[in-house]
C-alpha positions as MATLAB code, in Angstrom:
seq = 'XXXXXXXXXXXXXXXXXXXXXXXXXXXXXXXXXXXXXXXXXXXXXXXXXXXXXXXXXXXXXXXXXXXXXXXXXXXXXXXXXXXXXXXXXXXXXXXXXXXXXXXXXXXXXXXXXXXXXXXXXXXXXXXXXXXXXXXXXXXXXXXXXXXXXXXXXXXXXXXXXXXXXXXXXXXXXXXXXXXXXXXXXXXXXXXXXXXXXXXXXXXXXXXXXXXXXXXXXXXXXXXXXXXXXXXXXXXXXXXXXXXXXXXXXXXXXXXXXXXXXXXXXXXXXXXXXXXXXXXXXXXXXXXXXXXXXXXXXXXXXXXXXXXXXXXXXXXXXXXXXXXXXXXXXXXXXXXXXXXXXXXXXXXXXXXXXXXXXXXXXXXXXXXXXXXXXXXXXXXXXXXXXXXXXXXXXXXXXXXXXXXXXXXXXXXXXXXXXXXXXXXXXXXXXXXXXXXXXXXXXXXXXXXXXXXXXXXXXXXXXXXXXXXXXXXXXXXXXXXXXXXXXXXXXXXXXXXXXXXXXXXXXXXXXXXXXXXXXXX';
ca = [
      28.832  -10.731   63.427;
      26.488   -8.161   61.785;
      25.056   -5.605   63.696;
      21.959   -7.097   64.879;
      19.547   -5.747   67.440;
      18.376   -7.224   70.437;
      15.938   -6.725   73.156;
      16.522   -7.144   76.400;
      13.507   -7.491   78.724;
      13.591   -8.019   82.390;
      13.561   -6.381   85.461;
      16.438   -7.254   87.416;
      19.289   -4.424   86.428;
      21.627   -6.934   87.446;
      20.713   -9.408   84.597;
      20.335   -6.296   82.198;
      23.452   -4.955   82.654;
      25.205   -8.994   83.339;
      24.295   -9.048   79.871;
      24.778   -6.005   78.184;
      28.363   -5.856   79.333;
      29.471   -9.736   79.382;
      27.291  -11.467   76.192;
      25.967   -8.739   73.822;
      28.441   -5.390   73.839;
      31.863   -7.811   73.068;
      29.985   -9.228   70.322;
      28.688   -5.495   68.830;
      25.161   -6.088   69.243;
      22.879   -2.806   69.019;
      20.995   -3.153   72.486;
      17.544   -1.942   73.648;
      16.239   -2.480   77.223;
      12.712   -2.820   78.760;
      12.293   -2.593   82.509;
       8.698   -5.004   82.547;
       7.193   -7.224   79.957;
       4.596   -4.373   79.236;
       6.831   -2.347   78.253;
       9.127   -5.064   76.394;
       5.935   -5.865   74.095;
       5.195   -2.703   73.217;
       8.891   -2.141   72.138;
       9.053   -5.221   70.266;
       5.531   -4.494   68.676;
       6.624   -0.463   67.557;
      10.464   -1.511   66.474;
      11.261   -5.299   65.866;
      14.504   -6.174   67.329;
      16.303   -9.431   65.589;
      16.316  -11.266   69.120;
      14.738  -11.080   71.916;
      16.665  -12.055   75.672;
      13.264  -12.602   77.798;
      13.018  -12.927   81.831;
       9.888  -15.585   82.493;
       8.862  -13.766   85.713;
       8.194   -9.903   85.470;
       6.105   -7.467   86.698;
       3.008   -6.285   84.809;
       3.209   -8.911   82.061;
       4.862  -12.307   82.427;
       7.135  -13.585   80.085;
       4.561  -16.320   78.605;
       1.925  -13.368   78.303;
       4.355  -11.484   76.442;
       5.430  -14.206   74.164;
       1.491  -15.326   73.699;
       0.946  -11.944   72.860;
       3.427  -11.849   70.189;
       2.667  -15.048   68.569;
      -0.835  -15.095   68.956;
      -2.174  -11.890   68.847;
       0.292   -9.679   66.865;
       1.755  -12.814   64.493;
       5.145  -11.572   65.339;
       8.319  -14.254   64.692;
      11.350  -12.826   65.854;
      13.450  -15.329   68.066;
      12.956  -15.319   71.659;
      15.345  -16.843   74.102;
      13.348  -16.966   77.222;
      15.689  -16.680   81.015;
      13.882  -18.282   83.974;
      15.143  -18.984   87.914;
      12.999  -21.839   88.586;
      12.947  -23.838   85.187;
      10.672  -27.005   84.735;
       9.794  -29.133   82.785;
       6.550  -27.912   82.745;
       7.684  -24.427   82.335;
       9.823  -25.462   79.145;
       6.745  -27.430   77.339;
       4.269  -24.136   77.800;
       6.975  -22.096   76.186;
       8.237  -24.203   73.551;
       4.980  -24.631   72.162;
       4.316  -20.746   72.423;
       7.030  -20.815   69.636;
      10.078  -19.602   72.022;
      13.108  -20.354   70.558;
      15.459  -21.452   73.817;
      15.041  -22.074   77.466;
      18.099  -20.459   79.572;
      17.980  -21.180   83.152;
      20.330  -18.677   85.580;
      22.462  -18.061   86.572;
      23.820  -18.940   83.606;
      27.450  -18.462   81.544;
      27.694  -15.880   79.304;
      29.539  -18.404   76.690;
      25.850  -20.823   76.871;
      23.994  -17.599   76.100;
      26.210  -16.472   73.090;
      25.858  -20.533   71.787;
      21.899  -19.925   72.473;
      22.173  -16.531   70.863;
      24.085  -17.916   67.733;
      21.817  -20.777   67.308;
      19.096  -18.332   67.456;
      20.518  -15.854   65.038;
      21.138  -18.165   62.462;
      17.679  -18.318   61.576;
      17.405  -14.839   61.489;
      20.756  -14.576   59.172;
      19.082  -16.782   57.063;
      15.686  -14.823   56.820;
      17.921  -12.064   56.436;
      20.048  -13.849   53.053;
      17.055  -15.034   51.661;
      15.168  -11.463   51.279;
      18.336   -9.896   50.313;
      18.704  -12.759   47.610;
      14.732  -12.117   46.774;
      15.762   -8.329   46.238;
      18.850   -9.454   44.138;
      16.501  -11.256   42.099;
      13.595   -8.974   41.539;
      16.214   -6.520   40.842;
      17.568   -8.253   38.102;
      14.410   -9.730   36.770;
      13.702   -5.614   36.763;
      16.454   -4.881   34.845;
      15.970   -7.909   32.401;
      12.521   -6.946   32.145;
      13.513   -3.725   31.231;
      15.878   -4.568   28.841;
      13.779   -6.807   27.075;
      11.445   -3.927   26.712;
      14.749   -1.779   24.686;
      15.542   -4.953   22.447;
      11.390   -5.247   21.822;
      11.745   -1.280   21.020;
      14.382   -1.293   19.065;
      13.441   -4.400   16.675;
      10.124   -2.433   15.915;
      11.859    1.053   15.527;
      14.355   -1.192   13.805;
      12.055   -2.929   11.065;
      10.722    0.613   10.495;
      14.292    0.850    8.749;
      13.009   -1.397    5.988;
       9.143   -1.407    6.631;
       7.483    0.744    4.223;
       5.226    2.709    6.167;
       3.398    5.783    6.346;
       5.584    8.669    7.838;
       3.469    9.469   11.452;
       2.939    5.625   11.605;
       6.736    5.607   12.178;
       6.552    8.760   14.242;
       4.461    6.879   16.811;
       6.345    3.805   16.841;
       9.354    5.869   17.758;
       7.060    7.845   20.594;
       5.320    4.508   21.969;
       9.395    2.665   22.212;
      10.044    5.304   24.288;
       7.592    5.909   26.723;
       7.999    1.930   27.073;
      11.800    1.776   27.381;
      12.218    5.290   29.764;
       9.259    4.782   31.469;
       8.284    8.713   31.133;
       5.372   10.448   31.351;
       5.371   12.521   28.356;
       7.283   11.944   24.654;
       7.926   14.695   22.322;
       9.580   14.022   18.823;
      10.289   17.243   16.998;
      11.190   17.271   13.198;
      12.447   20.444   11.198;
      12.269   21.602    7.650;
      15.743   20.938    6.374;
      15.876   24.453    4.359;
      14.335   26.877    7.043;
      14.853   25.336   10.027;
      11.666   25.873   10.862;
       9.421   23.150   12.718;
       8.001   20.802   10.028;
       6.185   18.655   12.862;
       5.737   17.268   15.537;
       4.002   14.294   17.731;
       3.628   14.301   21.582;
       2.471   11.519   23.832;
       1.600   11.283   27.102;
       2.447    7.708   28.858;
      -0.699    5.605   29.537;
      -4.048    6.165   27.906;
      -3.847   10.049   26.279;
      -4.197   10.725   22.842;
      -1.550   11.629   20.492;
      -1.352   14.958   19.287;
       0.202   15.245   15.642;
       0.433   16.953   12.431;
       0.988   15.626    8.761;
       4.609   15.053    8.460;
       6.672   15.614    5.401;
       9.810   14.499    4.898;
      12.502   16.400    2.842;
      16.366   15.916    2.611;
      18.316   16.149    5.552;
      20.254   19.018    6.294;
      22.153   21.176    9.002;
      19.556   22.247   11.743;
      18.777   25.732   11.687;
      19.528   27.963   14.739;
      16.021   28.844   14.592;
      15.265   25.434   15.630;
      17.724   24.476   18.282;
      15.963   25.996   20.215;
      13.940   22.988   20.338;
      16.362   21.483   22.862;
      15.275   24.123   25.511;
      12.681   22.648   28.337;
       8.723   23.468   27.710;
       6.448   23.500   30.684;
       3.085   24.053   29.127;
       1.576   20.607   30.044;
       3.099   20.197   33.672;
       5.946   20.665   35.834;
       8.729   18.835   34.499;
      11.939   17.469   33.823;
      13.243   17.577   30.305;
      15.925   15.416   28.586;
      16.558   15.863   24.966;
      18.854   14.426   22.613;
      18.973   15.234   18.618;
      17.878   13.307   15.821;
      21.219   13.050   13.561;
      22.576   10.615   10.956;
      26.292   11.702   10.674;
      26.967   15.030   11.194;
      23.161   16.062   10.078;
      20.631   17.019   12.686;
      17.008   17.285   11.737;
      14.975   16.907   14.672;
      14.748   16.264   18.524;
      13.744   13.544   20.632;
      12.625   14.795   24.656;
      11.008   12.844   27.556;
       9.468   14.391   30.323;
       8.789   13.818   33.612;
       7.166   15.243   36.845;
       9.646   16.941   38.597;
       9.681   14.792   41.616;
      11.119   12.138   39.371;
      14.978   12.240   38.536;
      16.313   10.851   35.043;
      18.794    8.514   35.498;
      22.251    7.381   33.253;
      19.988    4.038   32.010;
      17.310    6.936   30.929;
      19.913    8.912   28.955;
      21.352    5.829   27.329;
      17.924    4.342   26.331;
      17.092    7.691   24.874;
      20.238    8.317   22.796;
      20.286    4.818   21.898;
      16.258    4.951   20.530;
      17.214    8.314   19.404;
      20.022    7.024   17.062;
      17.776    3.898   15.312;
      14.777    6.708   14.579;
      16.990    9.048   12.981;
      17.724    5.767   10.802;
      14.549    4.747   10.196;
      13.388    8.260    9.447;
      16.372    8.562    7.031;
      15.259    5.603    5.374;
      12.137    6.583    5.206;
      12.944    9.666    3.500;
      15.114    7.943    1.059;
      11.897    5.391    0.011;
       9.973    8.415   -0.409;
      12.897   10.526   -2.842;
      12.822    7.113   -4.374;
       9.211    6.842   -5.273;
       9.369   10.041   -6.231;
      11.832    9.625   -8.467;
      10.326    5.981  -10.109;
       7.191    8.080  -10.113;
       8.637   10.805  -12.629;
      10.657    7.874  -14.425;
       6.961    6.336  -15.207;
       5.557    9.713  -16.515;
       8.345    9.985  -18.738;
       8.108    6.608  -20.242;
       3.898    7.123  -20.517;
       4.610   10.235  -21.407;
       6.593    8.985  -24.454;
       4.853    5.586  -25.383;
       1.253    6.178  -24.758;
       0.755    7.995  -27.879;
       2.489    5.123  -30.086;
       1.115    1.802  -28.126;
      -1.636   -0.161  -26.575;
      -2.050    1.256  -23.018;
      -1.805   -2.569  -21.821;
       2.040   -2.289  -23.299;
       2.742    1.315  -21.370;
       1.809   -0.469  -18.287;
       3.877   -3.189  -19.372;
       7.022   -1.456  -19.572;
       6.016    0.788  -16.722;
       5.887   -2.807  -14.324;
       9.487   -4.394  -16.329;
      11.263   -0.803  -16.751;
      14.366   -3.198  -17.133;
      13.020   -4.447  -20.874;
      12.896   -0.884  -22.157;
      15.793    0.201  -24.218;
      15.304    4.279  -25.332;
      18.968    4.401  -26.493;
      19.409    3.711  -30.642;
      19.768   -0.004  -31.008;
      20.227   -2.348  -33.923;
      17.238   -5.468  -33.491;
      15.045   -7.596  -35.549;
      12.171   -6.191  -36.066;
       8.675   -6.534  -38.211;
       7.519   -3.272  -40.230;
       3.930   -2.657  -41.220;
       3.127   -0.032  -43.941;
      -0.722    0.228  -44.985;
      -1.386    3.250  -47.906;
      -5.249    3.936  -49.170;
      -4.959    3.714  -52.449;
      -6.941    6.124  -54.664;
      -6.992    8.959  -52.032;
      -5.332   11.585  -53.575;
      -7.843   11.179  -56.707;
     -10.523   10.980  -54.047;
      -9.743   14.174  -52.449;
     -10.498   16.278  -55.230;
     -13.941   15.383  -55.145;
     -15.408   15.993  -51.727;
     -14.737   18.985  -49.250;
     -12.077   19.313  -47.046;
     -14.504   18.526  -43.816;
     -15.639   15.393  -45.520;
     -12.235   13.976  -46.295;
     -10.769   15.127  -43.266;
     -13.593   13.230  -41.376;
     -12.893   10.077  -44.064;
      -9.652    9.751  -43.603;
      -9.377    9.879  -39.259;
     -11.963    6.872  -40.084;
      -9.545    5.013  -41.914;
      -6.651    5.422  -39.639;
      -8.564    4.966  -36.620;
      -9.201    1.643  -38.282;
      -5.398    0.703  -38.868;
      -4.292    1.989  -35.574;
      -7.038   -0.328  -33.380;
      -5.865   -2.971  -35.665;
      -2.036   -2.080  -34.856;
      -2.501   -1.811  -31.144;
      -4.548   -4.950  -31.100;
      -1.348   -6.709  -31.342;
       0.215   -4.846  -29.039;
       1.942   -3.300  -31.925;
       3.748    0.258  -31.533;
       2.845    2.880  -33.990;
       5.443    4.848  -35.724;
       3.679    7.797  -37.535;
       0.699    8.715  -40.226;
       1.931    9.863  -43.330;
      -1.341   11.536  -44.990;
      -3.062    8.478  -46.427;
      -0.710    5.866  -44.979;
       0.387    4.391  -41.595;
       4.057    3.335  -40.703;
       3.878    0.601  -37.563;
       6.483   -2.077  -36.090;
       6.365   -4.920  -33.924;
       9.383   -6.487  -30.993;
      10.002   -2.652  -29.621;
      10.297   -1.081  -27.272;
       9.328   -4.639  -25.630;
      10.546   -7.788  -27.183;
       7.605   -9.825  -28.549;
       9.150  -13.669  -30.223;
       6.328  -13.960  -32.354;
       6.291  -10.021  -33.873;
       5.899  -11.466  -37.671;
       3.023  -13.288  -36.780;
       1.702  -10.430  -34.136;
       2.174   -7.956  -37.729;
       0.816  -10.161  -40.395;
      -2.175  -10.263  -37.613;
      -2.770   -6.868  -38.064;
      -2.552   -6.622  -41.292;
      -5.682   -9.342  -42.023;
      -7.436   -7.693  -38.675;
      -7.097   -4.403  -40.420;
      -8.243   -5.514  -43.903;
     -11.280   -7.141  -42.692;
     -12.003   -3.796  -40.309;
     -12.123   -1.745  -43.410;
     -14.616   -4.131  -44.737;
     -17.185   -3.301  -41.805;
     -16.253   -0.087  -42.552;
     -17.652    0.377  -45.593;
     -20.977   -1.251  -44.509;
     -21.556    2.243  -43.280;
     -20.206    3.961  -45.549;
     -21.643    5.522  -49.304;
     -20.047    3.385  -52.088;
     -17.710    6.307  -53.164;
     -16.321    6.561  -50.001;
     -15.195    2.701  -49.929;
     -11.769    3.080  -50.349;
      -8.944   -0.092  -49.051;
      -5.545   -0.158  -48.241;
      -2.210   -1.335  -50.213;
      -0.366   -3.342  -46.954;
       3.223   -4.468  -46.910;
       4.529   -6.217  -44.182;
       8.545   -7.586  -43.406;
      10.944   -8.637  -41.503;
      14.646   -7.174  -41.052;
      17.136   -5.525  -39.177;
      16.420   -1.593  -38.262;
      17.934    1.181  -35.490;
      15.162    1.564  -32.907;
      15.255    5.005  -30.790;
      14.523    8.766  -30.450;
      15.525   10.246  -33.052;
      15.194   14.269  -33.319;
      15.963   17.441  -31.129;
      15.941   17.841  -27.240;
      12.911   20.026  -28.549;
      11.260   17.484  -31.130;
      11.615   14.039  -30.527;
       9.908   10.778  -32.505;
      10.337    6.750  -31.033;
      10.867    5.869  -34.619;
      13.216    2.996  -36.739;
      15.116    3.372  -39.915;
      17.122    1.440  -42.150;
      17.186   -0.456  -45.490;
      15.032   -2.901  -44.447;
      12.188    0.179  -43.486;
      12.299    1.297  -47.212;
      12.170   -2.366  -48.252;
       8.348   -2.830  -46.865;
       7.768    0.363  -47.538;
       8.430   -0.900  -51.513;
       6.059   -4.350  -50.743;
       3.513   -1.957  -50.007;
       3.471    0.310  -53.095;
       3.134   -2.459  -54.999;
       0.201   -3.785  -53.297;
      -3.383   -3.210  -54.756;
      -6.164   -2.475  -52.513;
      -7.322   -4.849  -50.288;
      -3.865   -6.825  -50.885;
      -1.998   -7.771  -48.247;
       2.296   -8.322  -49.550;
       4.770  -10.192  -46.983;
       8.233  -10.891  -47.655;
       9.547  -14.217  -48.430;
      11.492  -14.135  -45.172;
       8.008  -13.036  -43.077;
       6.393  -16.279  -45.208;
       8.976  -19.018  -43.839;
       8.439  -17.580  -40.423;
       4.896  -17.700  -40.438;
       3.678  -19.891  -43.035;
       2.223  -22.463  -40.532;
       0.050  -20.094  -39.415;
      -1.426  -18.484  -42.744;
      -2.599  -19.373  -46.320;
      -0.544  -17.410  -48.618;
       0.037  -18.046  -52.464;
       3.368  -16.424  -54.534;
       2.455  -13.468  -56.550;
       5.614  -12.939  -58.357;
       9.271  -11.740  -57.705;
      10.049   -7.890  -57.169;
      13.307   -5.808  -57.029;
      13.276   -4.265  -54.300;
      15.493   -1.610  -53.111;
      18.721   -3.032  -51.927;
      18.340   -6.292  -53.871;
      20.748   -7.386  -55.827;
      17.723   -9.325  -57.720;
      13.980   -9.673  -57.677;
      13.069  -11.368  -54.830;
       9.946  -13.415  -54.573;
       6.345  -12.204  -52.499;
       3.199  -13.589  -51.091;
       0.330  -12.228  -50.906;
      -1.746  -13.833  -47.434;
      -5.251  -15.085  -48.373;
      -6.241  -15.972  -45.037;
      -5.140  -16.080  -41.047;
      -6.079  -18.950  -39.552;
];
């Protein structure tokens, strides 16, 4: 039997100590004794037994009073087994209804009084389960609670693994998981420079309600902490009296930061508090690795696309740059062998022209003209090669492929012959001057070609001089394609054959076209 207590109130010593000695001692009840029901109810009232053994006649306060008291007045339920001399029917109605649990007459046999007792007790055993099971269950709906607080904390501070956020963004997710999971007052996440070792930031938080206090954080490679800064691990006592527990940041063997809670020091941290910590502790040293290792990475794309602008922005249409700065992927810089269309436009007559005007004049003439054919060139989204004094070298299909580079080249060419016609609207009759334009198709080397100190996107190869030949022998204003650039775009164009030329390379003349129009 568990050690239960009861009261004993009467006051005949005879029944008192009848009792104590016969019913409640062999059975290891914890005993208390009052002498008059007075003195019983104030007992009862200051330190509840679990049962109460009640005499029905006693001096200052009956029994009934006592138990009227209780029930009525005070709201008090604890068993009561009431003990009478003279029992009636009467008697047993009045108290049964008072909520008295069993009627005893004496003398009675102590073996009746332990059945009464047990049948008694049982309710209070039961009582007594049930708010040890409600404990059980609060407790574990306590610990669940709490535990689906840590999973909560760590799927955020997780997703901050692959989230791409801004650096104290995932500082104070890291603080706010653990003030939630440790249920501490104060959070302080401490991150070093990897080099010095000296404190690169920090961010503190109280629990509930008070601002954050942080600086902008930076985030360099990892490397060993500094001895300068393991001294970050210490306890600091400049907000209140407190309890510190600290564990590093650390991926591996690298440690590049701290992670403390705090509490009043009235409060004790426990082994769940440690665990939670460490275990929080672990996925932000992730996530802040990670995050570190997006930002090397941008960094790294970012000085990829300066290169590439760097290189191409000079040579094609900015919509192109951006182009290959969204599809890096298309971009070959290597030397490659490809298809590719060549555009050469000379202005003829310039070199007799030159003679005749100053140097500031023809300077200024001739930045008109090639102005012309290099809007006309990146138009198309073609890339140009280089400016030769009076002439311009362009190509078409690199560095990003284009299918329909004959067409996007013979394009040009018309767009730049007409251009040269508004031109001249503006321009004194002597100083109307047109260009000789050659366009094909062939097979070239695409690359840099040059010195780590000079370097030129350029293309060579027979088929380069080949154009180059189409457009010397085009007059001005003429406009010479290939008979392989005609089959590939003759649907598109009106074109008529001027006559067959050798070529360089050619084993025999091989036919041109002049275009006539673009439709």
């Amino acid at each position: 039997m568990d050690q239960l207590k009861v009261l004993v109130i009467d006051d005949s010593v005879q029944i008192r100590d009848f009792l104590i000695e016969y019913v409640l001692e062999p059975q290891g009840f914890q005993i208390d004794i009052a002498v008059n029901g007075a003195e019983g109810l104030q007992k009862a009232l200051a330190n509840p037994p679990d049962l109460i053994l009640m005499d029905y006649e006693m001096p200052k306060m009956t029994g009934v009073e006592v138990l009227r008291s209780l029930r009525t007045e005070h709201k008090n339920k604890t068993p009561v087994i009431l003990m009478t001399s003279h029992g009636s029917e009467q008697v047993a109605v009045e108290v049964f209804r008072l909520g008295v649990h069993d009627y005893v007459v004496k003398p009675f046999d102590p073996q009746d009084m332990l059945d009464a007792i047990e049948n008694a007790l049982s309710v209070t055993r039961l009582q007594r389960e049930k708010e040890a099971l409600t404990r059980r269950i609060m407790q574990t709906n306590q610990q669940l609670e709490q535990r689906v607080d840590e999973l909560n904390a760590l799927y955020h501070v997780g997703k901050s693994i692959t989230a791409l956020i801004q650096p104290n963004q995932l500082l104070e997710r890291i603080v706010d998981a653990v003030l939630s999971v440790t249920r501490s007052d104060e959070c302080t996440l401490v991150l070093v420079d990897a080099n010095t070792g000296k404190v690169q930031g920090h961010l503190r938080k109280r629990h509930e309600g008070d601002h954050a206090q942080a600086h902008q954080i930076d985030l360099p490679a990892t490397a060993e902490l500094a001895p300068s800064a393991q001294k970050l691990n210490g306890s600091h006592k400049d907000r209140f009296t407190e309890t510190i527990l600290s564990v590093p940041l650390q991926v591996g063997k690298r440690v590049f930061g701290t992670l403390s809670i705090a509490k009043q020091v009235t409060d004790e941290f426990t082994r769940h508090n440690d665990r939670s910590l460490r275990m929080l502790a672990d996925y932000a040293a992730i996530a802040i690795q990670n995050l570190r290792l997006i930002h090397q990475l941008h960094l790294t794309k970012e000085r990829e696309k300066q290169q590439i602008r760097g290189l191409f922005e000079r040579y094609v249409a900015p919509s192109v740059v951006e182009q290959m700065l969204e599809q890096p992927g298309q971009v070959s810089l290597g030397g490659t062998r490809q298809a590719l269309t060549v555009l050469f436009a000379d202005v003829r007559g310039f070199s007799t022209f030159s003679t005749q005007v100053s140097p500031e004049i023809l300077v200024q003439l001739l930045n008109q003209y090639m102005s012309v054919a290099a809007d006309a060139v990146l138009a198309q989204k073609g890339t140009l090669d280089k400016f030769m004094g009076d002439a311009v070298m362009a190509f078409f299909n690199a560095p990003l492929p284009q299918p329909d580079h004959p067409l996007r080249a013979v394009r040009a060419a018309w767009a730049l012959r007409n251009a040269v016609k508004q031109l001249h609207r503006g321009l004194p009759a002597p100083y109307r001057l047109h260009f000789g334009i050659g366009v094909g198709v062939g097979e070239a080397v695409v690359g840099n070609i040059g010195t780590a100190q000079m370097m030129n996107y350029t293309i060579i190869g027979d088929s380069v001089n080949k154009v180059k030949r189409l457009q010397e022998n085009a007059k001005g204003g003429q406009i010479l394609i290939s008979q392989e650039t005609y089959h590939l775009v003759q649907d598109y164009i009106e074109a008529q054959l001027v006559r067959s030329i050798q070529l360089k390379g050619q084993s025999k003349p091989e036919p041109v076209y002049e275009v006539l129009k673009v439709k």
